[in-house]
N, C-alpha and C positions, 0 to 999 in steps of 0.2 A: 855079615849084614844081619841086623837084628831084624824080628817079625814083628810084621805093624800089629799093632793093638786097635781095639776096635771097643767104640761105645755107645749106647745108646738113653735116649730122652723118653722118659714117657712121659705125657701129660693127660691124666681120666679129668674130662670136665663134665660139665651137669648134664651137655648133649653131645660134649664129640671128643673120643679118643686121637690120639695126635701122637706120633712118634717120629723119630730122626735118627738114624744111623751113620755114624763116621768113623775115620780112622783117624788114629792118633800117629802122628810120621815123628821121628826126634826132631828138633828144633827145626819144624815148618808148620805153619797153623794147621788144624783142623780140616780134613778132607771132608764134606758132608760124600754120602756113597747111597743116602736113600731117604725121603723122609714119606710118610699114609698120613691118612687121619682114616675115622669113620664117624657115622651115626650113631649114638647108642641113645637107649632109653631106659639101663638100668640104673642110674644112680638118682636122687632126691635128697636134696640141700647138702652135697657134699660126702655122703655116707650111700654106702652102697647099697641099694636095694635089693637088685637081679645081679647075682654073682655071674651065673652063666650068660647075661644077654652081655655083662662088661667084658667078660675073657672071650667070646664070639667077637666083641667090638676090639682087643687087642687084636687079635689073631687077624682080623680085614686089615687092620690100618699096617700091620707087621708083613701082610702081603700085598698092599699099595705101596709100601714102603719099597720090599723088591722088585715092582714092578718100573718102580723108578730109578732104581741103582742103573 
C-alpha cells in the first residue's frame, strides 16, 4: 500500500488568509482533511506590508484549518 500524499492551498488576500488541506488517494478524487481562513491586516494592494502580522495570519488559518480536520 502506497502513503497518501497530502497538499495544501494557500490563498493571502488583501484581508483574509485562506487555506485547505487534502490528501491525494491513487485514482479516487481529492479528500479535503481541513480548510482556516483568518483576518489579517498586513498586506496593501497585493504586496505585503507586515510580514509578521501575514505569517501570524498563516499560522491562525493553518490552526483553524486542524481544528477542522
Amino acid at each position: 500500500m502506497s502513503r497518501p500524499s497530502y497538499l495544501a492551498g494557500l490563498d493571502i488576500g488583501s484581508s483574509t488568509i485562506r487555506v485547505v488541506v487534502v490528501e491525494d488517494r491513487a485514482r479516487v478524487p481529492l479528500v479535503v482533511l481541513g480548510a482556516g481562513h483568518a483576518e489579517v491586516d498586513g498586506m496593501r494592494r497585493g504586496v505585503v506590508a507586515n510580514p509578521e502580522e501575514v505569517a501570524i495570519g498563516i499560522q491562525q488559518a493553518l490552526k483553524d484549518a486542524k481544528k477542522s480536520a
